[in-house]
Backbone as CSV, one residue per row, in Angstrom:
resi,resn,N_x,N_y,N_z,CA_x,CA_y,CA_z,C_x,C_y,C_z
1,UNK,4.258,66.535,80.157,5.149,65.402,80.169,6.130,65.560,81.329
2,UNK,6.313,64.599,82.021,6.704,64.454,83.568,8.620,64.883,82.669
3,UNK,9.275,65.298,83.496,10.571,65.474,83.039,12.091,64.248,83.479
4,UNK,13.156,64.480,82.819,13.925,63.350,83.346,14.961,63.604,84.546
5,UNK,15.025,64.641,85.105,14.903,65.255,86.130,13.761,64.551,87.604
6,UNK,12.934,64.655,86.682,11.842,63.884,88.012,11.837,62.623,88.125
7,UNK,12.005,62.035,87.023,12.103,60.322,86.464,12.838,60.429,87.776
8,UNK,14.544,60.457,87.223,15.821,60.484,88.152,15.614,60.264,89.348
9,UNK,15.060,61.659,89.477,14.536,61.547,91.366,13.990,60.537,92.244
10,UNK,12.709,60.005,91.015,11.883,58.813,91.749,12.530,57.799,91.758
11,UNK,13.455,57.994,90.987,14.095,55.988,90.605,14.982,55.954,91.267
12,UNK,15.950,56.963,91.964,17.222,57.076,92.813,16.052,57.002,94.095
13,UNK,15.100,57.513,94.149,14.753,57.587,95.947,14.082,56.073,96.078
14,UNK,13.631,56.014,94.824,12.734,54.084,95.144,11.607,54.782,95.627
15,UNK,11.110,55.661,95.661,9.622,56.146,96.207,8.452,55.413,95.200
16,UNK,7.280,55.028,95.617,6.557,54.366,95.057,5.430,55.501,94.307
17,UNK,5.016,55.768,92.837,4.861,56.620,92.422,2.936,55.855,91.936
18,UNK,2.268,57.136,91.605,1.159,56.925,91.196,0.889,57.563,89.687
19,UNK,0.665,56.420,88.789,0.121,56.897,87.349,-0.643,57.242,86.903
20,UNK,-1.851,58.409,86.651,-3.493,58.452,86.308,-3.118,58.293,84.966
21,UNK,-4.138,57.664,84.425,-4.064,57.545,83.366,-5.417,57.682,82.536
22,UNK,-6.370,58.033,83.116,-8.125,57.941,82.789,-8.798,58.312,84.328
23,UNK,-9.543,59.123,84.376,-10.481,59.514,85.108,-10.907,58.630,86.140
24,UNK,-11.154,57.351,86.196,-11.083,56.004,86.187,-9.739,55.505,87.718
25,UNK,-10.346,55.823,88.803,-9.322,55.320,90.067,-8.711,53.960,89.979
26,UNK,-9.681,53.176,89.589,-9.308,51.943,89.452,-8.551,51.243,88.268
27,UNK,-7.997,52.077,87.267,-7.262,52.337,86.216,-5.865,52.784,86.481
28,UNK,-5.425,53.320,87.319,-4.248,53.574,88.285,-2.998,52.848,88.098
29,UNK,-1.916,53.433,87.985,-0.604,52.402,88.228,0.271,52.498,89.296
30,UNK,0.279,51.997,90.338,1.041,52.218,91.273,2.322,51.181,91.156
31,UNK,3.873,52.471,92.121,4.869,51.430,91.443,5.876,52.285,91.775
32,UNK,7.366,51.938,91.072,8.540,52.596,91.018,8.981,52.299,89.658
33,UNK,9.204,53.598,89.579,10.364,54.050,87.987,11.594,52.785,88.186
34,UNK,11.678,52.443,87.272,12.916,51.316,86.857,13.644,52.192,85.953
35,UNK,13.096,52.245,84.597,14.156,53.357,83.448,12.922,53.927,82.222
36,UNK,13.436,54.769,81.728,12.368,55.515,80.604,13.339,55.966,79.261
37,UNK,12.868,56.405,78.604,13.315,56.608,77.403,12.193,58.424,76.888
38,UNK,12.855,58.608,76.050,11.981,59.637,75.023,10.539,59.864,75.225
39,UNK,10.073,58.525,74.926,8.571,58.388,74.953,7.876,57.466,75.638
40,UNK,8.659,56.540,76.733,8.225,56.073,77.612,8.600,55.940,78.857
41,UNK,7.779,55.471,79.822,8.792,55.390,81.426,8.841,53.295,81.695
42,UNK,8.905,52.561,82.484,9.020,51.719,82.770,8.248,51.346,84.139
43,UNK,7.593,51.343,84.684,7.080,51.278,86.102,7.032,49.788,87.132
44,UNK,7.793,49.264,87.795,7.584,48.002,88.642,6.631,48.416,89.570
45,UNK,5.811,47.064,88.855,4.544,47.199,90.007,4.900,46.448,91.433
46,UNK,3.971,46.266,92.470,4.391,45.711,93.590,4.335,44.056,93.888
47,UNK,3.877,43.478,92.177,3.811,42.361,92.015,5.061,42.162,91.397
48,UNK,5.875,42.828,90.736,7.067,42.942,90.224,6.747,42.813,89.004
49,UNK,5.996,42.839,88.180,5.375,43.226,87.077,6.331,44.118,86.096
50,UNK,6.282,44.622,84.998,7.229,45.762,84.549,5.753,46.079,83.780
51,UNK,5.653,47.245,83.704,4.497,48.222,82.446,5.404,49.098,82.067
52,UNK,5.116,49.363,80.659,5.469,50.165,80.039,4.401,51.396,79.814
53,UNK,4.436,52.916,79.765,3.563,53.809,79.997,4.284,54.516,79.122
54,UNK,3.063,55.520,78.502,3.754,56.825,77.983,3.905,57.828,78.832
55,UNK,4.749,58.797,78.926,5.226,59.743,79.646,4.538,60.672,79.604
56,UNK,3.542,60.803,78.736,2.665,62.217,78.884,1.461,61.806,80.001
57,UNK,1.195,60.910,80.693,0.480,60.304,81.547,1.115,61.335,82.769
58,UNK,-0.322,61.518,84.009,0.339,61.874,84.621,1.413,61.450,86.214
59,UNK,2.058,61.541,86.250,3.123,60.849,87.013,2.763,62.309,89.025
60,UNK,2.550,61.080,89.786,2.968,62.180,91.136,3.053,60.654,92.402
61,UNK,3.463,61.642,93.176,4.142,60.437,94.728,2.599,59.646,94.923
62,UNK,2.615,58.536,95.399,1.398,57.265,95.936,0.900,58.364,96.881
63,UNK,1.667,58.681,97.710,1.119,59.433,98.946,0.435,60.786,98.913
64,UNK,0.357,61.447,97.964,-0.134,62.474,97.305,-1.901,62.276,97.235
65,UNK,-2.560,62.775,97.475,-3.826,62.716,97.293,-4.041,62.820,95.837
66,UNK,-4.586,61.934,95.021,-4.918,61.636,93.393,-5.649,63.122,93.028
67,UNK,-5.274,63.592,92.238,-5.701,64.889,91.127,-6.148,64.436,90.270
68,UNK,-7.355,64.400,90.528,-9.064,64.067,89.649,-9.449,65.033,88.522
69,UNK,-8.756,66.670,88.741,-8.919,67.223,88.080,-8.354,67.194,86.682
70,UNK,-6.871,66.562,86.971,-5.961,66.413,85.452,-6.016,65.031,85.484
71,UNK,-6.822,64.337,84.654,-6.815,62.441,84.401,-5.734,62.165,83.859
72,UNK,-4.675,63.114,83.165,-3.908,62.382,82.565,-3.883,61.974,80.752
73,UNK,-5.569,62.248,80.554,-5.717,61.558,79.413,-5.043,61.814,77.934
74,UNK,-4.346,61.364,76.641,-3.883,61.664,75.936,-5.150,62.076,74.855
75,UNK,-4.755,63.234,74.428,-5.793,64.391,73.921,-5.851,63.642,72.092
């Protein structure tokens, strides 16, 4: 589970973040942290969209090459 420490970080820098969420590339959330809670984060997409996600998903920078190895998936 991504921490609120990191949340913080992404949502103060406005960096555009990438969500895996399933094995599945095209399943993806790309976006910026708006606000999160306990058990969820908030993500604006670039349509301005709002999703709501669970936090045990895994959270890293757009620019980061995608980690195929950890999908993210909830066990």
């Amino acid at each position: 589970m991504i921490s609120d420490e990191q949340l913080n970080a992404y949502r103060l820098s406005g960096e555009r973040i990438r969500v895996v969420r399933d094995a599945m590339e095209s399943n993806d959330i790309n976006g910026v942290v708006v606000a999160w809670d306990a058990a969820h984060v908030l993500i604006r997409k670039r349509n301005r969209k709002i999703v709501k996600l669970d936090r045990s998903y895994s959270y890293s920078p757009y620019d980061e090459p995608r980690d195929s190895s950890s999908p993210g998936q909830k066990e």
